[in-house]
C-alpha positions as a Markdown table, in Angstrom:
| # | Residue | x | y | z |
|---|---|---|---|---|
| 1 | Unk | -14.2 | 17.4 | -28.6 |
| 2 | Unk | -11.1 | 18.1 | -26.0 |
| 3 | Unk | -10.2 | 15.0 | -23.8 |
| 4 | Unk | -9.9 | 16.9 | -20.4 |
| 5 | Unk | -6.9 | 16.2 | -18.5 |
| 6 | Unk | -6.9 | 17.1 | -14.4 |
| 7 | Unk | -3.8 | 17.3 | -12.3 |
| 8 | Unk | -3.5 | 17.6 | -8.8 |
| 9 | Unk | -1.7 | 17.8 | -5.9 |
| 10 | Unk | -0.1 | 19.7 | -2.9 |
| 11 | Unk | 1.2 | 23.4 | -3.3 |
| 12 | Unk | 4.5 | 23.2 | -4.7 |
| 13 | Unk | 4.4 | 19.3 | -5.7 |
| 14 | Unk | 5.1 | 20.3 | -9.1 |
| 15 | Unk | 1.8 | 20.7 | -11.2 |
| 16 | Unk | 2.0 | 23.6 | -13.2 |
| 17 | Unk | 5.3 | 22.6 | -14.4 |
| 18 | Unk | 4.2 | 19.3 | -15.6 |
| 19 | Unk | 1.0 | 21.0 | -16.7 |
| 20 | Unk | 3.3 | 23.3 | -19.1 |
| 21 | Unk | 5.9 | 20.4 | -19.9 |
| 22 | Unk | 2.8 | 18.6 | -21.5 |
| 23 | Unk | 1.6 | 21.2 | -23.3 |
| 24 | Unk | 5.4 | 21.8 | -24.7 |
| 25 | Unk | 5.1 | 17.7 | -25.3 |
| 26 | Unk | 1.9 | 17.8 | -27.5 |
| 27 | Unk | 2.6 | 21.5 | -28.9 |
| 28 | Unk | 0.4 | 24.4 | -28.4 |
| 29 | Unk | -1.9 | 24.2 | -31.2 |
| 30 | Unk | -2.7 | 21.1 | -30.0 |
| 31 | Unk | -2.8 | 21.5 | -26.0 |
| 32 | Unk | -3.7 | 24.4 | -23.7 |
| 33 | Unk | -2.9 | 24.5 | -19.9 |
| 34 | Unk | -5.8 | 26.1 | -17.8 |
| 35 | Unk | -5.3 | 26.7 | -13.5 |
| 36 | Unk | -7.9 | 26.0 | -10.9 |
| 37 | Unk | -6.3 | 29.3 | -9.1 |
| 38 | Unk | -8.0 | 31.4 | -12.1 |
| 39 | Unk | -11.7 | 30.1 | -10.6 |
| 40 | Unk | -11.0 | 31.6 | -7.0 |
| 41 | Unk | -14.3 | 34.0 | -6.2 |
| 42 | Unk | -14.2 | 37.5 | -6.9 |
| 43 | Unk | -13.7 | 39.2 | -3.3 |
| 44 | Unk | -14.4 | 42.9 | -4.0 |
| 45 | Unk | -17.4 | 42.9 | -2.2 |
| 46 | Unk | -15.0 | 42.5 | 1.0 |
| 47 | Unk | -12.8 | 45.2 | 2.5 |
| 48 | Unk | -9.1 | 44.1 | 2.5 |
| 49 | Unk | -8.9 | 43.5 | 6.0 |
| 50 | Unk | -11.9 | 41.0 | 5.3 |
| 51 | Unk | -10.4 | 39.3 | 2.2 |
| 52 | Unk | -7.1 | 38.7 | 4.3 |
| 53 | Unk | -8.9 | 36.5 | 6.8 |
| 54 | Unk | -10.2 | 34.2 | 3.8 |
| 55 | Unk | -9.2 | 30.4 | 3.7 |
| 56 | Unk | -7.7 | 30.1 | 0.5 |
| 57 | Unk | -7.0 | 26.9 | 0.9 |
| 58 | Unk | -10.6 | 25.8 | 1.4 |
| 59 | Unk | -12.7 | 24.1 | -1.3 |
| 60 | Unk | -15.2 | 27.2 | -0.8 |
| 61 | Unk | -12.9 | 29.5 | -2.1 |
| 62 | Unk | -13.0 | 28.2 | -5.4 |
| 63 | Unk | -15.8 | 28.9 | -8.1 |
| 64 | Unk | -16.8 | 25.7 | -8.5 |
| 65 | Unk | -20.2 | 26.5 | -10.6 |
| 66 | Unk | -18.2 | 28.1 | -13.0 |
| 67 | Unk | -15.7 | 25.7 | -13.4 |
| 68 | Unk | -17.7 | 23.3 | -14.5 |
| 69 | Unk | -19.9 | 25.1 | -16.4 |
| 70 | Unk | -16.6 | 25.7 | -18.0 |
| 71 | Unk | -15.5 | 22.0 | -18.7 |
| 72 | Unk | -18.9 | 21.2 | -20.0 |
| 73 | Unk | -18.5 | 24.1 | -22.5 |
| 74 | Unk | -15.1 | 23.3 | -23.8 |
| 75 | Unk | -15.6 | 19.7 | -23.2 |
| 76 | Unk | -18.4 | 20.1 | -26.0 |
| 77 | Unk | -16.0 | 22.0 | -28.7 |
| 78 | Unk | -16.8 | 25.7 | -27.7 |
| 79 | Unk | -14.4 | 27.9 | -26.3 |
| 80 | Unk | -14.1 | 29.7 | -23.1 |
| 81 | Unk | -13.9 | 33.0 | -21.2 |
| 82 | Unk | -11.1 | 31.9 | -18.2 |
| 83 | Unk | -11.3 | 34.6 | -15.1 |
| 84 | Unk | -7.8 | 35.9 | -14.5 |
| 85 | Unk | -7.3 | 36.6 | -11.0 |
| 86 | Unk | -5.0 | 39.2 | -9.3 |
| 87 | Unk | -3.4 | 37.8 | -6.2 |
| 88 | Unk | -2.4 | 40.8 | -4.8 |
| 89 | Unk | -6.1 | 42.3 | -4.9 |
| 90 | Unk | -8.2 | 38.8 | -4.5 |
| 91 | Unk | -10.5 | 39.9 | -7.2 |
| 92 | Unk | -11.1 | 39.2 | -10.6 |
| 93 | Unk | -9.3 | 42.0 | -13.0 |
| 94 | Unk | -11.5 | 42.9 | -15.8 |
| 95 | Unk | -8.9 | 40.6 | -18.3 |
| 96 | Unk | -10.6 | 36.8 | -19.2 |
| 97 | Unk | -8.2 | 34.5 | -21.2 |
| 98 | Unk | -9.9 | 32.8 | -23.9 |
| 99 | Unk | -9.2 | 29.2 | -24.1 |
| 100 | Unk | -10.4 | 27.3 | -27.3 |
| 101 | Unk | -11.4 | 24.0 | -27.6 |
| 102 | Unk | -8.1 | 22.3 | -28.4 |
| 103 | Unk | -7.5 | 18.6 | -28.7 |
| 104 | Unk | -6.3 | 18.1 | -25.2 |
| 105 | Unk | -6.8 | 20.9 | -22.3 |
| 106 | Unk | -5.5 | 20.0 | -19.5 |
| 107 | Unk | -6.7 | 21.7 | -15.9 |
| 108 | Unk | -4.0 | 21.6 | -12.8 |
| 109 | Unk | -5.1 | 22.5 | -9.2 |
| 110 | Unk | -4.3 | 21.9 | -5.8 |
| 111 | Unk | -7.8 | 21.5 | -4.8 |
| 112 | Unk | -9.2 | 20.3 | -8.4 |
| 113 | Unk | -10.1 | 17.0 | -7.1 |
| 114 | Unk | -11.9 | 17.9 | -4.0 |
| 115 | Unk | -14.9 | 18.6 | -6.1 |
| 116 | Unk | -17.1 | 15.3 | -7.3 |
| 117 | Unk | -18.8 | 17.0 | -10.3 |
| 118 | Unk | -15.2 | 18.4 | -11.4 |
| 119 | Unk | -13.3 | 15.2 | -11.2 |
| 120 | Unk | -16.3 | 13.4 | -13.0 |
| 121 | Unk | -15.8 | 15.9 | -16.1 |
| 122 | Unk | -12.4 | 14.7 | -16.6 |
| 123 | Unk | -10.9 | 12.1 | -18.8 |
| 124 | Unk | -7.7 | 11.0 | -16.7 |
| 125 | Unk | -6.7 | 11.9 | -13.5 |
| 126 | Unk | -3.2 | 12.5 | -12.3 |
| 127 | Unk | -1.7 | 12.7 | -8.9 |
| 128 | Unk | 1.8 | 14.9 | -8.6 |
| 129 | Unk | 3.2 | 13.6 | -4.8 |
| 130 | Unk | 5.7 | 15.6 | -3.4 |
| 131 | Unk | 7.4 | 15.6 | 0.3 |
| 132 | Unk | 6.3 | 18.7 | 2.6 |
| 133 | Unk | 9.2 | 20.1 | 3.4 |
| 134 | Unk | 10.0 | 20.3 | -0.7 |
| 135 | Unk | 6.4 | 22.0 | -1.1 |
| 136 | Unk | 7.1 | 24.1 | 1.6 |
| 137 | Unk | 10.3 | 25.9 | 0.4 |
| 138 | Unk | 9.1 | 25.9 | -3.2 |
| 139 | Unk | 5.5 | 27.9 | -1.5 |
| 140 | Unk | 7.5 | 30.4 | -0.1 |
| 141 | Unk | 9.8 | 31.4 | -2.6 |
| 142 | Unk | 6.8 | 31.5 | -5.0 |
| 143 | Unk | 4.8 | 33.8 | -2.8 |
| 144 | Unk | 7.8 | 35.8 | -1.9 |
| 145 | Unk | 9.1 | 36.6 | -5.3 |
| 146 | Unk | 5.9 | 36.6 | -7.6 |
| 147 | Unk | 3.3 | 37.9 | -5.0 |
| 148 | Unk | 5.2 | 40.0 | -2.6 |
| 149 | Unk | 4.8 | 38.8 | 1.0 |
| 150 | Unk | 7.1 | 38.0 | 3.2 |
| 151 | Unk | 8.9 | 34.9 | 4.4 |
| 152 | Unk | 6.9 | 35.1 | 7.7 |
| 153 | Unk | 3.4 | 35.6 | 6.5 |
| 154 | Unk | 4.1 | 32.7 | 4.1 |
| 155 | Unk | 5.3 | 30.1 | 6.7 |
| 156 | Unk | 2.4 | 31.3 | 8.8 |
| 157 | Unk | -0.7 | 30.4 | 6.3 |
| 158 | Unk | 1.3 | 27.2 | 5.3 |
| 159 | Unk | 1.0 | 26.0 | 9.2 |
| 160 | Unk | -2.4 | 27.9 | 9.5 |
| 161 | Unk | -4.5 | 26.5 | 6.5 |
| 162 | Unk | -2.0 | 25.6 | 3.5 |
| 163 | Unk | -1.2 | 21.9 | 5.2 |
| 164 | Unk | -4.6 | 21.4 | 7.4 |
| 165 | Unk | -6.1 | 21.6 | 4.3 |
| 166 | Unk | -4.0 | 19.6 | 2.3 |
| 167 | Unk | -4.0 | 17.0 | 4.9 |
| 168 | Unk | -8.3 | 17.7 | 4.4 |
| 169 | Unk | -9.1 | 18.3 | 1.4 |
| 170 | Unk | -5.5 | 16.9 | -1.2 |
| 171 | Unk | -4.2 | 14.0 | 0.0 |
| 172 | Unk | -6.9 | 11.7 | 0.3 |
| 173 | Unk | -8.3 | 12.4 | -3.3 |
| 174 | Unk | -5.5 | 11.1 | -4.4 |
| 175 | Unk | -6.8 | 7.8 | -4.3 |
| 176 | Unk | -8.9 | 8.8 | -7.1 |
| 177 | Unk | -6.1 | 9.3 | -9.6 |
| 178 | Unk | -5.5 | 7.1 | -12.5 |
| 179 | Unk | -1.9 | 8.2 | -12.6 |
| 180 | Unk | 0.3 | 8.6 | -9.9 |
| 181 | Unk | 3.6 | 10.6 | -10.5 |
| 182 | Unk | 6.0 | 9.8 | -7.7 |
| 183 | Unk | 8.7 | 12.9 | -6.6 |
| 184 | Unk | 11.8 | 10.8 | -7.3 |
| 185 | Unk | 10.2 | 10.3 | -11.2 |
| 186 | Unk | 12.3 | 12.7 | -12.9 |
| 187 | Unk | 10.6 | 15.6 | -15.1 |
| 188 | Unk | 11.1 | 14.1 | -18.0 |
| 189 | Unk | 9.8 | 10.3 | -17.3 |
| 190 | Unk | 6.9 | 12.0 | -15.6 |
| 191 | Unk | 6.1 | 13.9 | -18.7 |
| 192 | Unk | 6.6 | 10.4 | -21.1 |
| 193 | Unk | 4.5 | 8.7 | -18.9 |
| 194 | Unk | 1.9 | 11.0 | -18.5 |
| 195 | Unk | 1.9 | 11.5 | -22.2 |
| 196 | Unk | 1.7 | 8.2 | -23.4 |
| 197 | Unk | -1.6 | 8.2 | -21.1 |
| 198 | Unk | -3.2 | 11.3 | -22.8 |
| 199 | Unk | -2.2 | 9.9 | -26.2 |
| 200 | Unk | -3.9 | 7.1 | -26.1 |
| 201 | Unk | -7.4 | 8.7 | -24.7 |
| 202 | Unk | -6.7 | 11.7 | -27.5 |
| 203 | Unk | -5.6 | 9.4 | -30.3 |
| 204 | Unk | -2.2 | 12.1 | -30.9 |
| 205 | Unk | 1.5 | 12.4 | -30.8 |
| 206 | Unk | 4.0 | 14.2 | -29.4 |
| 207 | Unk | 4.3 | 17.4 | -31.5 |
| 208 | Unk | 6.8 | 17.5 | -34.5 |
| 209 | Unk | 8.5 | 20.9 | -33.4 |
C-alpha cells in the first residue's frame, strides 16, 4: 500500500518543487509526484469565451470525485489513469499518465486541502507558507513563460480570484497540516525535514543513488 503524502499551499509558495525534491530524496522507483492541477474539469463543452470567465481558483473547478476515487485506488495498491490537462485549451488532452502504486505518492495542490474527503485520504499533511508578494512574481513568470499570457492578464486574475481565493479557500486549511514548512526554511532543510516525516510513516530511506 502507498502512504499518501498531500502538500499545499499558495500559488507560487513552492510546492511542486518540494514535491519533486522529495521524490529526488526517496528515488523514483520508490516515490511518484502527482498535481491537483491534472484533476481540473474538462471544459470542452464550453466555448472559449465561456471557459475564460471560469474561477480557476475555486474549489469547484477541481474534479474532486475523481480525485479521490483516485487515492482510494492507489491508496489500495492499484495503479492509476492521471488526466493531463492542457492549460492553454482548459480541457483534458486525450494523454492520461499512469501512476503506479509506489511506496510513497505524494499529491501537491494549491487547493488540495480545501476538500474534507481529500485531506482525510492522506497520511501526512504539509503546509508550504510563502509571502504574497514572492507568490506573486513567481505566478506571473510561470504563466508568462510556460502558458503564454501576458504580464497584465496575470496580475489581473491574481487580484481578481488568485488571492480572494487563497485568502478563502488556502490559508485557513493550513491549520490542518501536520507539517508546517516556513519560507525562510531553506530547500534543503525543508526537504530533510519533510523526509524524516514520510520515512517514518513509510518505514524507508532516502535513496542510495
Amino acid at each position: 500500500m502507498s502512504t499518501l503524502i498531500g502538500i499545499c499551499g499558495g500559488s507560487g509558495s513552492g510546492k511542486t518543487t518540494l514535491a519533486t525534491s522529495l521524490q529526488r530524496w526517496f528515488g523514483p522507483d520508490r516515490a511518484a509526484v502527482i498535481s491537483l492541477d491534472s484533476y481540473y474539469r474538462d471544459l470542452s463543452n464550453l466555448s472559449l469565451e465561456e471557459r475564460a470567465l471560469v474561477n480557476f481558483d475555486h474549489p469547484d473547478s477541481l474534479d474532486e470525485q475523481l480525485l479521490v476515487e483516485q487515492l482510494d485506488a492507489i491508496g489500495n495498491g492499484g495503479e492509476i489513469a492521471v488526466p493531463v490537462y492542457d492549460f492553454t485549451t482548459h480541457t483534458r488532452s486525450a494523454d492520461i499518465a499512469i501512476v503506479e502504486p509506489l511506496e510513497v505518492v505524494i499529491v501537491e495542490g494549491i487547493l488540495l486541502f480545501a476538500f474534507e474527503e481529500v485531506r482525510s485520504k492522506l497520511d501526512l499533511l504539509v503546509f508550504r507558507q510563502c509571502p504574497e508578494p514572492i507568490r506573486a512574481d513567481r505566478r506571473e513568470a510561470r504563466d508568462v513563460n510556460q502558458r503564454g499570457r501576458t504580464p497584465e492578464s496575470v496580475r489581473s486574475q491574481w487580484a481578481a480570484t488568485v488571492l480572494p481565493m487563497h485568502t478563502e479557500y488556502v490559508e485557513p486549511h493550513q491549520s490542518h497540516a501536520d507539517v508546517i514548512v516556513g519560507h525562510e526554511r531553506s530547500l534543503a532543510d525543508a526537504v530533510e525535514m519533510v523526509a524524516t516525516r514520510i520515512s517514518t510513516l513509510a518505514g524507508i530511506g532516502k535513496t542510495d543513488s
